[in-house]
Steps between C-alpha positions, in 0.01 A plus 500: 500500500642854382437796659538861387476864768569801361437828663438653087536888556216620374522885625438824358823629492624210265420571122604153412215401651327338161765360347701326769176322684434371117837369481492340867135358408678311232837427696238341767383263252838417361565373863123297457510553922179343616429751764592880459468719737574885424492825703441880396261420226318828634246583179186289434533512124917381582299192707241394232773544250758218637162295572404473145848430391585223760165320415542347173811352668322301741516734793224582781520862541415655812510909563290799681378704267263820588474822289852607443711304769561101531446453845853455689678465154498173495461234248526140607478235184495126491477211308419272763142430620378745749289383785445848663645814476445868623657875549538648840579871554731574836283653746771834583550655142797679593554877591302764371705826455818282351597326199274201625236670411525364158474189607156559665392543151547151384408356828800275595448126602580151398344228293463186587447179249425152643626265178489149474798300345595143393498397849411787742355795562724834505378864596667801378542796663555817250557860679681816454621677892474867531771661383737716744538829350682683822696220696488714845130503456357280768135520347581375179744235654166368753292491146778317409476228770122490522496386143746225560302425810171454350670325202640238793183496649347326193747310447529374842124390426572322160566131564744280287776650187535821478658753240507883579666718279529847390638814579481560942721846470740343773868339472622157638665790823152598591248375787255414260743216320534360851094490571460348137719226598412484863149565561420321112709210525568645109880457374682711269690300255727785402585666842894399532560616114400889549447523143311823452159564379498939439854604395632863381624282160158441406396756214155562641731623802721737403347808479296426844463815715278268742717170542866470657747451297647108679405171378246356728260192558144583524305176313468141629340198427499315810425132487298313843731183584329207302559699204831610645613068461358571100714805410681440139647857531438843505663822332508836431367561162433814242836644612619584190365770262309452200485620167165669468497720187856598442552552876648244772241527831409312776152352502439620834697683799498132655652221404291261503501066680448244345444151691497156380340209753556143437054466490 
């Protein structure tokens, strides 16, 4: 079983935007992952889009879409069956009179997607943290841990394999990595390698006036232990530009993960 997160930058300072989720849509199926999960899909139309792409391909396409904004940006497909599956937005939407307050817009939360393989049922957890935008901000770092807390609170519910993936805003240093492990029981495959996720090399970075400018880890995939005993292997992927009409770009300001599971 191949799986695919990719936090996919779709922002309104970008004006790749169009081109470079086109080219990652068909990158994606290159891979032929059978669950992809993807962050920052923040435009309806950008949702219902990738959905009618992915589904002559097989896929199961799952997103949030209201009048302009897909609900918590995210877009979960699948190729599996799906047993249940449903969208839940975190209860604190992050501080008002701050950069958070985009966020509010799109209502931040997590999917989650009960599948059922060969042999046993997995559920996938698909979420995007809030974001820190001042790191000596104690409100945004509490919206923060509330998200991860409520995230681990379902979680903690959800009997049997588990998969939860995305983009949680935090790096393998922070308390947060320790409750995922801790309080989930969730491992992170890639934790000794410190391969970065958001680096200053990535094009989509350079010209931030937001983001610092060090290489960081900010997207997981973290794998409950009877899948743990099934990992293949997992990598860093999409961290390399592409050539997207005469220019060499990232597809995102991530790099993406890819992991494989002997299922």
């Amino acid at each position: 079983m191949k799986i695919v997160s990719l936090n996919a930058f779709e922002s309104p300072l970008s004006r790749t935007n169009k081109i470079r989720l086109k080219k990652l849509t068909e990158e994606l199926l290159r891979l032929k992952p059978d669950i992809i999960c993807l962050q920052e899909i923040i435009k309806a139309k950008t949702a219902r889009r990738i959905q009618k792409l992915l589904q002559p391909y097989g896929y199961r396409t799952f997103i949030q879409p209201k009048r302009i904004f897909n609900h918590g940006g995210l877009v979960c497909a699948v190729k599996l069956p799906v047993i249940k599956h449903e969208f839940t937005p975190f209860k604190n939407q992050g501080v008002h009179v701050s950069l958070q307050l985009a966020e509010r817009i799109i209502k931040k939360g997590y999917q989650c997607v009960k599948l059922q393989t060969d042999t046993f049922p997995v559920t996938v957890f698909n979420t995007h943290v809030a974001s820190i935008f001042r790191k000596k901000s104690k409100k945004q770092l509490q919206t923060r841990f509330v998200h991860v807390r409520q995230l681990l609170d379902a979680i903690v519910k959800t009997k049997g394999n588990i998969i939860s993936t995305g983009d949680y805003n935090f790096t393998p240093h922070d308390q947060e990595h320790r409750f995922m492990e801790k309080a989930g029981g969730l491992t992170d495959p890639l934790e000794i390698t410190y391969f970065p996720t958001v680096s200053p090399k990535n094009t989509n970075r350079k010209k931030s006036f937001i983001w610092p400018k060090y290489s960081v880890r900010h997207d997981y995939t973290w794998l409950s232990k009877g899948l743990l005993k099934k990992l293949h292997k997992q990598k860093i992927i999409f961290d390399t530009p592409y050539k997207i009409k005469r220019r060499f770009i990232h597809l995102s300001d991530h790099y993406g993960i890819l992991t494989e599971l002997k299922v």
